[in-house]
N, C-alpha and C positions, 0 to 999 in steps of 0.2 A: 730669670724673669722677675720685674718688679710688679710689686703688688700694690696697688692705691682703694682707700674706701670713696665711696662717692662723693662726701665731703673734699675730699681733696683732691678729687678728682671736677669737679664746680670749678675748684677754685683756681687750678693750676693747669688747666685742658690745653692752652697753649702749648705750655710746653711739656707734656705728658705724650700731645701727638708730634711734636716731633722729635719724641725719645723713640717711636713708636715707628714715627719713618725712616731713620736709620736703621731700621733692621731690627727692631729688640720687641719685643713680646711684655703686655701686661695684661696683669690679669687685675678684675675691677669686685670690692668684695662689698657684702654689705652686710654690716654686721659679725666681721670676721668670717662670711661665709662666701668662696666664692661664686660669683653669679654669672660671669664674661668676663671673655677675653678678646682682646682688640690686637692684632699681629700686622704687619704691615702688606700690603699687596705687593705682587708677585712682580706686578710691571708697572712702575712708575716712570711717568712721563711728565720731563720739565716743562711749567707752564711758561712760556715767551709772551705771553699776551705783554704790549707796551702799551701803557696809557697815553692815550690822546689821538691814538690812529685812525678816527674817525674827524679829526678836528678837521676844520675846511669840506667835509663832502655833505655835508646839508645846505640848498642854497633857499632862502624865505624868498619870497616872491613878494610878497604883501604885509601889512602890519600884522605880526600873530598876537599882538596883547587886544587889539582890539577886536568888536563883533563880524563873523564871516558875513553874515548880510544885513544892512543897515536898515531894511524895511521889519527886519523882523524887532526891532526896539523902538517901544514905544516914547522913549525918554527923548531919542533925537530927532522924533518931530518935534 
């Protein structure tokens, strides 16, 4: 099991959690004293989300940078 102070636990958490998701146990101290421990879950499931799968399925109807109703601004009388 590796041991990290919180200091370098800030600074290196990236890759701390994925020593962490492979399977390996740390323990997190402060002050030389341990406080927690971070172990990995029992069932991990690969995230597949793809970016951009929503692209194409919103369709504007109408101008959205401009005002929904045009009586309600008094500038464009």
């Amino acid at each position: 099991m590796k041991k990290a102070s919180i200091a370098y636990l800030r600074s290196q958490l990236s890759s701390l959690l994925d020593y962490v998701q492979k399977g390996e146990e740390l323990q997190i101290e402060k002050r030389n004293v341990a406080i927690a421990k971070l172990v990995p879950v029992k069932t991990f499931r690969q995230n597949f989300t793809k970016l951009g799968r929503g692209k194409n399925s919103v369709k504007f109807l109408k101008d959205v940078v401009g005002p929904a109703f045009e009586e309600d601004w008094e500038m464009l009388k």
